[in-house]
N, C-alpha and C positions, 0 to 999 in steps of 0.2 A: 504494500500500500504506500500512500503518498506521504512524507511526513509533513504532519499539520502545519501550516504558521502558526506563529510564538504568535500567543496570544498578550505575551509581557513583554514586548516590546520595548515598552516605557520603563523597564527595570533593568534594560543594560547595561553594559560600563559605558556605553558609547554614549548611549542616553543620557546617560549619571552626568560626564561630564560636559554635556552640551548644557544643560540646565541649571544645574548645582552649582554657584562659585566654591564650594567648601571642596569640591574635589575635580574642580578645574586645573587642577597642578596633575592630576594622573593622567592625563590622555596620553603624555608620551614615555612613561615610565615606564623601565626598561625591564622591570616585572609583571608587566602587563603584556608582554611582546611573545608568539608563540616561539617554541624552541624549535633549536636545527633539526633535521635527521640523526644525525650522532648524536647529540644530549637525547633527544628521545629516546636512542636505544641503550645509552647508557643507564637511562631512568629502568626501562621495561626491566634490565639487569638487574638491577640493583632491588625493584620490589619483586622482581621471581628468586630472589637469593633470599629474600624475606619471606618465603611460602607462599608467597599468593598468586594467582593465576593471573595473570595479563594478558587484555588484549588490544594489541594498536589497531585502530582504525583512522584512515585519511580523514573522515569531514562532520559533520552534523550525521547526513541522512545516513552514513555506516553505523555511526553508533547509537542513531534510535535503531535499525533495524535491528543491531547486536542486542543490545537493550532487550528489545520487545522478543526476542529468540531465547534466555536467558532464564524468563519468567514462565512455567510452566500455567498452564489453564488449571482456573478453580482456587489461583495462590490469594494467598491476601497480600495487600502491596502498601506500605507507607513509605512518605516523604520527608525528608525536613524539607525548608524553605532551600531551592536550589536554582539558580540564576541559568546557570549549565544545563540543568533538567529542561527548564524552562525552551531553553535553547534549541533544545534538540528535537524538543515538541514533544517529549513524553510526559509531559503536565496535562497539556490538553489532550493527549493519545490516553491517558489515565481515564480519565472523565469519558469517555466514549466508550473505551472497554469495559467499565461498570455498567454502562448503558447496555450493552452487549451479552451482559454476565460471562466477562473472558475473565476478569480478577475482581475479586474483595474491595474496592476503593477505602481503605480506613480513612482518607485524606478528608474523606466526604463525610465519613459518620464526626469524624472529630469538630469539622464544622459545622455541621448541621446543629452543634449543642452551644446555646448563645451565649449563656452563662462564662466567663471566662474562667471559673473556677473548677466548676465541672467540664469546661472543656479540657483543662489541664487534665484532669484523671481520667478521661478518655484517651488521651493523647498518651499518659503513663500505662495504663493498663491496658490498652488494646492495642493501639499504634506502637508500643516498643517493642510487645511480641508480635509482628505482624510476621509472616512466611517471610517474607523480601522487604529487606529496608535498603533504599534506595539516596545517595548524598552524591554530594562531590568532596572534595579537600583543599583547604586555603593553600596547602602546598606539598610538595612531594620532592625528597632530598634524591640525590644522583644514588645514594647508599639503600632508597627503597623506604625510608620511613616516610610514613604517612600524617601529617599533622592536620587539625583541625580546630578551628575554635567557635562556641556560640555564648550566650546570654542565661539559658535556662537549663541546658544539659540533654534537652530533648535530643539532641544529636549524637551528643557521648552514648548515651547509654545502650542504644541499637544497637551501634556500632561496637560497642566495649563486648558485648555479651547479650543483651536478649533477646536484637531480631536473630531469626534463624536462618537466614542469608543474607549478605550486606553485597549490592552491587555500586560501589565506586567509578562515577564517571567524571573523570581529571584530565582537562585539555593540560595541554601543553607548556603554557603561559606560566602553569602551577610549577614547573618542576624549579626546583633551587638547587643550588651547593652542597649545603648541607644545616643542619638544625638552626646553628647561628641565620641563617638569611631566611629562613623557614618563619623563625620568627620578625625578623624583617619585612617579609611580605604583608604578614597576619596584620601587623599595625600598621605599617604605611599603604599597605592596598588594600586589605578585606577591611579592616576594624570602619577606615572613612567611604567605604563605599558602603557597607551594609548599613552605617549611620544614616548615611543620605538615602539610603532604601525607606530606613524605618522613619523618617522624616516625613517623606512623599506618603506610604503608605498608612501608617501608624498617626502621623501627624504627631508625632514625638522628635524630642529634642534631637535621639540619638539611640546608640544602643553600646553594651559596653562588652568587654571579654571576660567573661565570670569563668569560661569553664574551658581548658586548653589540652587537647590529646595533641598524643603521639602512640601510635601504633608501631610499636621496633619491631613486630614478627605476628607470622599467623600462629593462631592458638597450635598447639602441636598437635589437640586432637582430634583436629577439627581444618584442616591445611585447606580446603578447600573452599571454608565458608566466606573468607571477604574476596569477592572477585574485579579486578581495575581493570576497567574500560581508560585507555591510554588516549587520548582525540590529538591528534596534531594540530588541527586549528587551536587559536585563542579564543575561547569561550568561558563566561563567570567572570568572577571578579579574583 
């Protein structure tokens, strides 16, 4: 099938910085830039040396198809908030396969509850154990670790241990040196672009880094559970 247009258009980096002065400084920042051929396959080395199964794909429409191949019929499927997701169209590919009854949408039971308190323990007790939890990562060292940061933890804790499969989809743009720039990235490009997300969306000040992984290795008994979709484009923030 076709992959959908991004329905979040107005949530990209490209977006961010045409409208935003607060992160007008990123349009030409050189951790925003995708990577070579070589640092690419230096990266896919370095997290297959880490356990985990990698696969590079050239553009978007490789890796929603990769994506949507990945997920068995019947699974249940949650999100965190993912810019990259967005991108590739499997946000709105989500929403139509629930129409479909091809997967579980938790995305939708979680918001369907208005309440922000009890959406939170929908989000805790359904969404963390979902079959497939689906992210991207603020960056990804040449040595294969995987880092990550959010506000609320909704993103750790899938990831850490309760979804029962974690698919990682991280353009290019993400990979770094190693931990030192890893953390580099996190604040000088994810921290001020997700500000300016929860700005626009939220109508909030900002949003802050309460909760920061790193992933050194696949559980050992379990090598198969986090799977990286590698994108050569620049995609996310």
């Amino acid at each position: 099938m076709t992959r959908p247009n991004n329905s979040f258009a107005n949530h990209t980096l490209a977006a961010f910085v045409a409208k935003d002065d607060k992160v007008k400084h990123l349009t030409d920042h050189p951790l925003t830039k995708a990577a070579s051929e070589e640092r690419i396959n230096i990266a896919k080395a370095g997290i297959e040396a880490k356990g985990h199964k990698v696969h590079v794909v050239a553009d978007k429409d490789a890796a929603f198809e990769l994506v949507k191949s990945l997920i068995p019929d019947g699974a249940s499927v949650y999100t965190s908030h993912s810019t990259t997701l967005e991108e590739i169209g499997f946000m709105d590919h989500l929403k139509e396969a629930e129409t479909a009854a091809v997967w579980k949408n938790i995305n939708a039971q979680v918001y369907a509850e208005k309440n922000p308190f009890l959406q939170n323990e929908v989000r805790r007790k359904v969404g963390s154990s979902a079959d497939f939890f689906l992210t991207s990562m603020a960056a990804v060292t040449e040595a294969g670790e995987l880092t990550h940061a959010d506000q609320f933890g909704s993103k750790i804790g899938p990831v850490l241990h309760s979804a029962g499969k974690v698919i990682v989809v991280v353009s290019s743009n993400k990979i770094v040196k190693n931990l030192e720039e890893a953390w580099k990235r996190v604040t000088e490009v994810c921290a001020p672009l997700q500000a300016a997300y929860t700005r626009e969306v939220y109508k909030s000040d900002g949003s802050t880094i309460a909760n920061y992984q790193v992933i050194h290795g696949a559980n050992p008994m379990n090598r198969d559970r986090i799977q990286v979709v590698l994108v050569k484009e620049a995609l996310g923030f």
